[in-house]
C-alpha positions in Angstrom: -21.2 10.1 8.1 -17.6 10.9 6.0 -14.7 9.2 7.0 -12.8 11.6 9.2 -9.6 10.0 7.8 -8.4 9.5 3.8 -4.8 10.1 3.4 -1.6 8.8 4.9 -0.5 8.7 8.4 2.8 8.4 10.3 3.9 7.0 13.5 6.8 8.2 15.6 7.0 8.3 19.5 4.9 10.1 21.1 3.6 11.3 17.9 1.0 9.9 15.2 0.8 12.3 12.5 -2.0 12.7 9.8 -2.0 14.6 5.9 -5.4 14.8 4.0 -9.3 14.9 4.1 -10.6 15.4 7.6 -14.7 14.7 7.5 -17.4 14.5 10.3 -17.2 12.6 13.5 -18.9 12.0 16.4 -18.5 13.8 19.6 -15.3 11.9 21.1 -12.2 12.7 23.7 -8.6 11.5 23.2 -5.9 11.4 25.7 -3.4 13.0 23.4 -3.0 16.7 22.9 -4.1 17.4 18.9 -3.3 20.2 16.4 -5.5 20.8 13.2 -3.9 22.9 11.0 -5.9 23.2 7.4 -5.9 25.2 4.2 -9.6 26.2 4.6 -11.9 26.4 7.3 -13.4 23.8 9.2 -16.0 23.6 12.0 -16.0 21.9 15.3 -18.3 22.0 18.3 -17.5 21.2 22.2 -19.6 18.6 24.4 -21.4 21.9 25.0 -22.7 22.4 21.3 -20.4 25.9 21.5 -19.2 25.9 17.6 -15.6 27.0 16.5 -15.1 27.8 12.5 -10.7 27.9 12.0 -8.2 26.9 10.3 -6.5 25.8 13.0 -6.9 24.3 16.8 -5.3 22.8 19.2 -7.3 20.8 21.3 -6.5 19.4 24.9 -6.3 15.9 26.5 -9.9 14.2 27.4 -11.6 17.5 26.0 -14.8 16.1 24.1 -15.3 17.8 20.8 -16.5 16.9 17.2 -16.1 17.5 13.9 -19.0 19.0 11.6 -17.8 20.1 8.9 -14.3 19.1 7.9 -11.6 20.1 5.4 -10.4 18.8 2.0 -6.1 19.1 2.9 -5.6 18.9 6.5 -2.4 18.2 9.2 -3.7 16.5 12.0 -1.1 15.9 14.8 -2.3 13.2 18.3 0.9 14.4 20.6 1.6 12.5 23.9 0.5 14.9 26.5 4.1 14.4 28.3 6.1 14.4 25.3 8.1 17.8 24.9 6.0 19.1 21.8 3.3 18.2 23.5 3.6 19.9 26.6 5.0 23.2 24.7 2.2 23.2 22.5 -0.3 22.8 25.3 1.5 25.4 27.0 2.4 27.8 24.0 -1.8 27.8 22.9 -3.3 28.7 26.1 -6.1 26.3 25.2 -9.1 25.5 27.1 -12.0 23.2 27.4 -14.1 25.4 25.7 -14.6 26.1 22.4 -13.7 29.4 21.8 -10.3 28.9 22.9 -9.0 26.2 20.6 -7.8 28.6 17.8 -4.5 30.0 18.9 -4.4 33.3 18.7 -0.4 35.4 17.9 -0.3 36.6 21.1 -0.6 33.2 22.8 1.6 31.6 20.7 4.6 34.1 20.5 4.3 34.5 16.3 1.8 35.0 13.8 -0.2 32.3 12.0 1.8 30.3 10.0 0.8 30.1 6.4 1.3 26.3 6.2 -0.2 23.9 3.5 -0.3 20.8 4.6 -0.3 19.6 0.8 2.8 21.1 0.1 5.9 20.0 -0.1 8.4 22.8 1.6 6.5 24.1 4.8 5.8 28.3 4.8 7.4 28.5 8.6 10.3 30.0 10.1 11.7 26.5 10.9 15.3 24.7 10.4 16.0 22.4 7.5 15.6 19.4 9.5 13.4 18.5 13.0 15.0 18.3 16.0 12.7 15.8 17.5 10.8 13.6 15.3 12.7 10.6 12.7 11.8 12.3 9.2 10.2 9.1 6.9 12.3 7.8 4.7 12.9 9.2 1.1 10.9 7.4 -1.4 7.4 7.1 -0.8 5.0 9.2 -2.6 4.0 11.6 0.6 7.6 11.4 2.1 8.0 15.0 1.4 4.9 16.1 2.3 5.1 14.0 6.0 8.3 15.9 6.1 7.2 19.1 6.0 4.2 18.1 8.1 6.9 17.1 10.8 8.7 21.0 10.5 5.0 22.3 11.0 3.9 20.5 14.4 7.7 21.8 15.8 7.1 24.9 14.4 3.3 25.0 15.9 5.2 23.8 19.2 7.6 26.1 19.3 10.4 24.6 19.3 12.3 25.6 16.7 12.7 29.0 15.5 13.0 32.4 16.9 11.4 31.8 20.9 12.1 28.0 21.0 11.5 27.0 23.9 13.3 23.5 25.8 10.1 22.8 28.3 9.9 21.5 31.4 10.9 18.1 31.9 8.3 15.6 34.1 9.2 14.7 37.6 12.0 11.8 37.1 9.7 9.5 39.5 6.8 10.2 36.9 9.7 9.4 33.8 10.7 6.2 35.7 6.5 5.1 35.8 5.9 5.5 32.2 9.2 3.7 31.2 8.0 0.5 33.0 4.3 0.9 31.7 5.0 -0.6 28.2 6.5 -4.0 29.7 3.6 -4.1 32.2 1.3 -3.6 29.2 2.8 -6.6 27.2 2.2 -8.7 30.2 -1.9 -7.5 30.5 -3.4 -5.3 32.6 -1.7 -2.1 33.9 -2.5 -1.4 37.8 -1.5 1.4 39.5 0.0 -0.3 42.7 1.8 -2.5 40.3 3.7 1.2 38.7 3.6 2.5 42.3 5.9 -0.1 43.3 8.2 -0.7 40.5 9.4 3.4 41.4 9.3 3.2 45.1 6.2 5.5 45.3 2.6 4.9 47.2 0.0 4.3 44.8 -1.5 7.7 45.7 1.6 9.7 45.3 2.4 8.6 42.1 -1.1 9.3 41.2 -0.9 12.6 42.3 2.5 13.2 40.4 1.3 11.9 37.0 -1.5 14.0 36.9 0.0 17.1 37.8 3.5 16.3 35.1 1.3 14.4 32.0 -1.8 16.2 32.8 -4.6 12.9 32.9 -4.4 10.3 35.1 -2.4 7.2 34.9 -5.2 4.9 33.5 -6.3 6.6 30.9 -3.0 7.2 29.7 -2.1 3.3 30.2 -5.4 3.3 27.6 -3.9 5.9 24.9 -0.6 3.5 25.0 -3.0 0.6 24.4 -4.7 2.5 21.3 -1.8 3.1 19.6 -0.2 -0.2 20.0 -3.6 -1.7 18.7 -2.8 1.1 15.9 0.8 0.4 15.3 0.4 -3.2 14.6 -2.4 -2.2 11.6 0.1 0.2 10.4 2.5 -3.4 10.3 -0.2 -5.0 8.3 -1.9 -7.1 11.1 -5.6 -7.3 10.8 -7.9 -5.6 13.2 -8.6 -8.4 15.3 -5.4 -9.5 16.0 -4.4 -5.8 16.5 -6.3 -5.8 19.3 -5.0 -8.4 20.4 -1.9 -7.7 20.7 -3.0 -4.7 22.1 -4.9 -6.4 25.0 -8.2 -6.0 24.2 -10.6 -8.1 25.1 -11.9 -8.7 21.8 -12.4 -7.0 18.8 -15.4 -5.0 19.7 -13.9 -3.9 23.0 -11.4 -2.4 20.4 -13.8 -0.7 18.4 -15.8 0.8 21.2 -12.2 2.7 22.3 -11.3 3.5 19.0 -14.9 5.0 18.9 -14.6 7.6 22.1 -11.4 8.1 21.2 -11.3 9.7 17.7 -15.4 9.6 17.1 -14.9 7.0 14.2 -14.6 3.4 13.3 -11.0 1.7 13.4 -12.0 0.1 9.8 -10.6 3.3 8.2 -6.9 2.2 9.6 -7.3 -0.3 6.8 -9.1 1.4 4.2 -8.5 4.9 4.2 -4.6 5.4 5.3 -1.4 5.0 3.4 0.8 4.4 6.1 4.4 5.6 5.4 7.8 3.9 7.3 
């Protein structure tokens, strides 16, 4: 099976972003909302079989789908499902579990397609000279330009720049005040619910009712998407895989691997072979 990942990646908040060749995978569900956007068509199936050929889906959190065939120039874009792009591109696509509704179509999204090349250097949107809410990388690197651009596309995809931006709807503050103590109860191990429930002043099934309903999953498996991309951040800083996971809290390193697998269908051994990873 191709590597579903050969190019370079970025990490922001809330955000990791991808630029180049997007091959097979296996069948797989992530708890962050993704955009594909790609110069040619790909092909991806649901946990159903039902086959979508695009150019570009968005796909929602813990929706299992695969890759078969992939795309030479890709964007991909993992978005926290209760960041603001997130949320507005969830909302803004109209998308599904099925399918057939991954592919947003004009109407659902407020503008036609946008002609963007995610190998290109100045982005074919109606979008500002700058993003609003990502840190663009810094000038230098040999794909800074193009992870710039890359940047102006997911706002542009989320609507949030541009003619019909939109500002969202911001997460109940109790739900704001749980995942702003998650990351310190994360460094210190496992993550239990009571344990969040208490440090906002909520019962356990309250809170748990008000995080589904604002991020759109449920407190663990979010609490297992933050652990993922911590495990991912410290390859990105050059730590091995082992002891990115870790850090992470993983038990050990095939506990990390068997995540990494049903979360993006793959091994983590492309993080270090297959990804430039820019600042």
């Amino acid at each position: 099976m191709s590597h579903t990942w050969r190019g370079w990646c970025l990490l922001r908040p809330g955000l990791m972003l991808y630029g180049g060749a997007v091959g097979g995978n296996d069948l797989h569900a992530h708890h962050a909302i993704q955009l594909i956007v790609a110069t040619e068509p790909f092909t991806m199936a649901d946990a159903h079989g039902e086959r979508l050929t695009t150019s570009i889906a968005v796909i929602p959190p813990d929706t299992g789908h695969t890759v078969l065939t992939g795309a030479h120039d890709a964007l991909l874009a993992h978005l926290d499902p209760r960041s603001l792009p997130g949320r507005s591109l969830l909302a803004r696509s109209g998308t599904g579990p099925g399918a057939s509704s991954w592919s947003p179509s004009a109407a659902r999204t407020g503008h036609g397609p946008l002609p963007i090349a995610p190998g290109s250097s100045q982005p074919a949107s109606r979008v500002g000279t700058r993003p609003l809410m990502f840190t663009e990388p810094p000038v230098g690197h040999a794909c800074s330009a193009e992870a710039a651009s890359a940047l102006r596309a997911v706002e542009a995809w989320s609507g949030l720049v541009g003619p019909g931006g939109t500002s969202g709807v911001p997460p109940h503050p109790a739900v704001e005040a749980a995942i702003s103590v998650i990351p310190a109860l994360l460094a210190g191990g496992r993550v239990r619910l009571r344990a969040v429930a208490d440090a906002v002043h909520l019962s356990p099934s309250r809170l748990a009712h008000l995080f589904s309903a604002h991020v759109g999953i449920p407190l663990r498996p979010y609490v297992g998407w933050l652990r993922l991309r911590r495990a991912i951040d410290q390859v990105a800083a050059g730590e091995t895989l082992t002891a990115a996971a870790h850090t992470a809290g993983f038990t050990d390193g095939p506990h990390f691997t068997r995540a990494f697998r049903r979360t993006f269908g793959n091994a983590p051994s492309e993080l270090a072979t297959a990804i430039d990873w820019l600042p």
